[in-house]
NULUM-748551 format. One line per 8 residues: number of its first residue (from 1); their letters; for each residue x, z, y of C-alpha. Coordinates in nm, 2 decimals. Layout:
NULUM-748551
NUM = a = X,Z,Y | ...
This chain:
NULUM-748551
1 = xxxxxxxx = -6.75,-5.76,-0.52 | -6.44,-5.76,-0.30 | -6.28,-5.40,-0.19 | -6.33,-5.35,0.18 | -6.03,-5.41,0.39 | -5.89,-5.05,0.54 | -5.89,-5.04,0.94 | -5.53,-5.14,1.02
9 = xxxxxxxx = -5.53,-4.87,1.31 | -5.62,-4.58,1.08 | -5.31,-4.72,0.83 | -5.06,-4.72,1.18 | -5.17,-4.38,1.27 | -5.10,-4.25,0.91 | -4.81,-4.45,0.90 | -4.65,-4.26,1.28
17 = xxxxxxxx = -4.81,-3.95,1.17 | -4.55,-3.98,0.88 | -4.29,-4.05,1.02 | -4.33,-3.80,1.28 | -4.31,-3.51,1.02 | -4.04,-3.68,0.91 | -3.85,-3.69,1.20 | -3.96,-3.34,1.33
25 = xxxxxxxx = -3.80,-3.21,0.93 | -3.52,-3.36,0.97 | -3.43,-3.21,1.35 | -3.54,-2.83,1.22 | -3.32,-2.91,0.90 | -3.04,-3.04,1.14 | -3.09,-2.67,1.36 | -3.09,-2.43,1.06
33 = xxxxxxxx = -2.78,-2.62,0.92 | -2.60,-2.56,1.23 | -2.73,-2.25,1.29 | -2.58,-2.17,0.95 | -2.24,-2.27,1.04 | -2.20,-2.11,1.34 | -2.33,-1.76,1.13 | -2.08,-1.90,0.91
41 = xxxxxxxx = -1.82,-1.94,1.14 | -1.85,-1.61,1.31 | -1.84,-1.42,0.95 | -1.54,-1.59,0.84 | -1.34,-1.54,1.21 | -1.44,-1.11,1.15 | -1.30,-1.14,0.77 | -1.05,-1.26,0.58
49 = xxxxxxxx = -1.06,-1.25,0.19 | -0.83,-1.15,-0.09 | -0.83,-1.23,-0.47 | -0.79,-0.87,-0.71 | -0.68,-0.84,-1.00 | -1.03,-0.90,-1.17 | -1.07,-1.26,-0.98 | -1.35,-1.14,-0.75
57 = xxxxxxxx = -1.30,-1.24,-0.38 | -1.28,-0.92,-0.17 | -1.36,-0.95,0.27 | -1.16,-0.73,0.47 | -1.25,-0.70,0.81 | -0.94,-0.86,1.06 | -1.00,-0.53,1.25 | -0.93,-0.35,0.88
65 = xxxxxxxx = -0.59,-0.55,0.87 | -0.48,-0.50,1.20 | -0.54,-0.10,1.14 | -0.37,-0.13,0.84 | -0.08,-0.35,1.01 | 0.01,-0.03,1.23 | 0.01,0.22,0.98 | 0.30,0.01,0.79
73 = xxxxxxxx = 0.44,-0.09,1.13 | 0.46,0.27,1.21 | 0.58,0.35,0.87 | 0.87,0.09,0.83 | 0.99,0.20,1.14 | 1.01,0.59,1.07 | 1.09,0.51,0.76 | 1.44,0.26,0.92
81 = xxxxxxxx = 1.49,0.55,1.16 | 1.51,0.82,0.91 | 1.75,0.64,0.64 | 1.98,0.53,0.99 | 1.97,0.86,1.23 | 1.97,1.10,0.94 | 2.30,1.11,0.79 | 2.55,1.36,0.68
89 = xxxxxxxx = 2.85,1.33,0.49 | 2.71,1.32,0.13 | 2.42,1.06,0.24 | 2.50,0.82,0.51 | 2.63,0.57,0.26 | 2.36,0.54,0.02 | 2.10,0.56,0.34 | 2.26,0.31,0.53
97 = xxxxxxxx = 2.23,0.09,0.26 | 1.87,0.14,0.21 | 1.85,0.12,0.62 | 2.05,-0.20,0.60 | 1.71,-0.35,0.38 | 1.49,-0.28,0.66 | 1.64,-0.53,0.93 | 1.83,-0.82,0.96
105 = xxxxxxxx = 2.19,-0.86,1.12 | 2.09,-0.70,1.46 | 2.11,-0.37,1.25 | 2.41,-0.52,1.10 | 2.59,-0.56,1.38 | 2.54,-0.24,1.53 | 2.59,-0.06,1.20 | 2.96,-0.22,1.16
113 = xxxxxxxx = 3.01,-0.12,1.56 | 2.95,0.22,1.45 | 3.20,0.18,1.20 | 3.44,0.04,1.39 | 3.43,0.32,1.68 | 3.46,0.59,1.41 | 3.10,0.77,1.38 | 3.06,0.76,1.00
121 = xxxxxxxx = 3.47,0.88,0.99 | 3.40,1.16,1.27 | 3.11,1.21,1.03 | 3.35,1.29,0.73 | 3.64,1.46,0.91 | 3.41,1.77,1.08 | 3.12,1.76,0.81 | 2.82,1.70,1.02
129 = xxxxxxxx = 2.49,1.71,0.92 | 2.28,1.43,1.15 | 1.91,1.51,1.10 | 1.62,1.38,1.23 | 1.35,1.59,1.41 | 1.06,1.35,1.53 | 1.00,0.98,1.57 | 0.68,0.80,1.76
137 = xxxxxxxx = 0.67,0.41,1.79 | 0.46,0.22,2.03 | 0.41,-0.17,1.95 | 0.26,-0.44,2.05 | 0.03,-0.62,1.76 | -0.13,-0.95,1.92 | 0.10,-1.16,1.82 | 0.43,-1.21,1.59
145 = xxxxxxxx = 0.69,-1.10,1.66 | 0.58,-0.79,1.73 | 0.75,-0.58,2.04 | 0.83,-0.20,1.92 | 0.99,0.06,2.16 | 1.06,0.39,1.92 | 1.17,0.78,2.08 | 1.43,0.95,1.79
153 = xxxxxxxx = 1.49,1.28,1.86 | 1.79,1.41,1.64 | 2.02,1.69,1.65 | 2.38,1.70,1.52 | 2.48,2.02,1.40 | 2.89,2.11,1.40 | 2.86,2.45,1.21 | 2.86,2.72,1.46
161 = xxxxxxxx = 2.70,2.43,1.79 | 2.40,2.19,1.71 | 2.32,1.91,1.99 | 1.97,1.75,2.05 | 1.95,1.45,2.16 | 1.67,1.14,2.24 | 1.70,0.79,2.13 | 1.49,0.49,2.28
169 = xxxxxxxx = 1.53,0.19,2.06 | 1.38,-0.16,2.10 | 1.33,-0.45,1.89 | 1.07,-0.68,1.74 | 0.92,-0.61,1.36 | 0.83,-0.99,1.19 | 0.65,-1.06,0.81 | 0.95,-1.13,0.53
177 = xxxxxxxx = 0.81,-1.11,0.14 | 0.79,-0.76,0.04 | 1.10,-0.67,-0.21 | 1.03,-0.32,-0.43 | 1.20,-0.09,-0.42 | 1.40,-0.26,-0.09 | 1.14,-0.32,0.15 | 0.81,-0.22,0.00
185 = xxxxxxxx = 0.58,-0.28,0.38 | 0.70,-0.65,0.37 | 0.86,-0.62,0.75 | 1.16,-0.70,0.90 | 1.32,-0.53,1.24 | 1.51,-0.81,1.47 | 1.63,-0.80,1.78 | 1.71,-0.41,1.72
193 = xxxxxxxx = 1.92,-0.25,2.02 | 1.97,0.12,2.15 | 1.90,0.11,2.50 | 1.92,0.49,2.58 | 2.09,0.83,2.46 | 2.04,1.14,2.65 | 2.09,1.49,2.51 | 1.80,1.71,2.58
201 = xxxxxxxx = 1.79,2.08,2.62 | 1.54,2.40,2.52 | 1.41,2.16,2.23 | 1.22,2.38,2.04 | 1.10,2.58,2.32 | 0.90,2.20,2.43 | 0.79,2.17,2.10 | 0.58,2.44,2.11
């Protein structure tokens, strides 16, 4: 007894009924995989990731990095001022080397015009204490190099007289390879100039 034939139109309807799962799989595989790289995308753009010491991968947030960018912004910079506006006789060698570390020949330059004109001599000769009393940075992070404007205030005592006075200096902070104990925040200050000097009266009276 011969097997009945199967109605061709039944088989064609299977067969498009098929291949229309097929097709509608694919596309909602296709949507979830993009879907997934655009999650994907957006994680990666709000993290970046670090290896420890252990081997496991770590995420830190870019928002994290750019906080922690201003805190050793902030603190290269005080830390520059300090060792280069707060000098006396029995210091201002071994701090202006250690200032020296902290930019490139910008601070050079204006280190050895100092010399030349006689400050760090003056220094000697009358035994005067340069200390440093406050310093606050403003910067601009977006983008390297980054823009600083700092206010030193300093006073410069000559025994029996001591003299306040306010320094703006401007320059730009760029990433160099961190060198312990040198230059432990892994910054260098370029373009560093003094653009104003004024001496300021009734300090301590404004402080308070």
């Amino acid at each position: 007894m011969k097997a009945p034939f199967k109605n061709i139109y039944n088989i064609l309807k299977l067969n498009r009924f098929i291949v229309l799962v097929t097709v509608i799989g694919a596309v909602l595989t296709c949507m979830v995989s993009v879907l997934m790289v655009i999650g994907l995308h957006r994680e990666s753009m709000d993290n970046a990731f670090v290896v420890n010491g252990d081997g496991s991968v770590i995420p830190l947030k870019m928002v994290s990095q750019l906080e922690n960018l201003e805190v050793e912004a902030k603190a290269h910079l005080e830390l520059f001022h300090r060792y280069f506006y707060g000098i006396d006789a029995s210091n201002y060698e071994s701090n202006l080397e250690k200032a020296l570390w902290l930019g490139n020949s910008s601070v050079d330059a204006l280190y050895r015009q100092k010399k030349a004109e006689g400050v760090y001599n003056r220094l000697l000769q009358y035994s005067l204490v340069q200390k440093v009393r406050s310093i606050a940075s403003k910067m601009d992070l977006q983008s390297e190099p980054y823009r600083f404007e700092t206010v030193t205030v300093f006073e410069i005592n000559r025994g029996s007289v001591t003299d306040t006075y306010e320094l703006t200096t401007t320059g730009n902070l760029i990433h160099v390879d961190r060198n312990f104990p040198n230059n432990t925040h892994g910054l260098l200050i370029t373009n560093f100039f003094e653009n104003t000097l004024k001496r300021i009266e009734n300090y301590e009276s404004r402080e308070k």
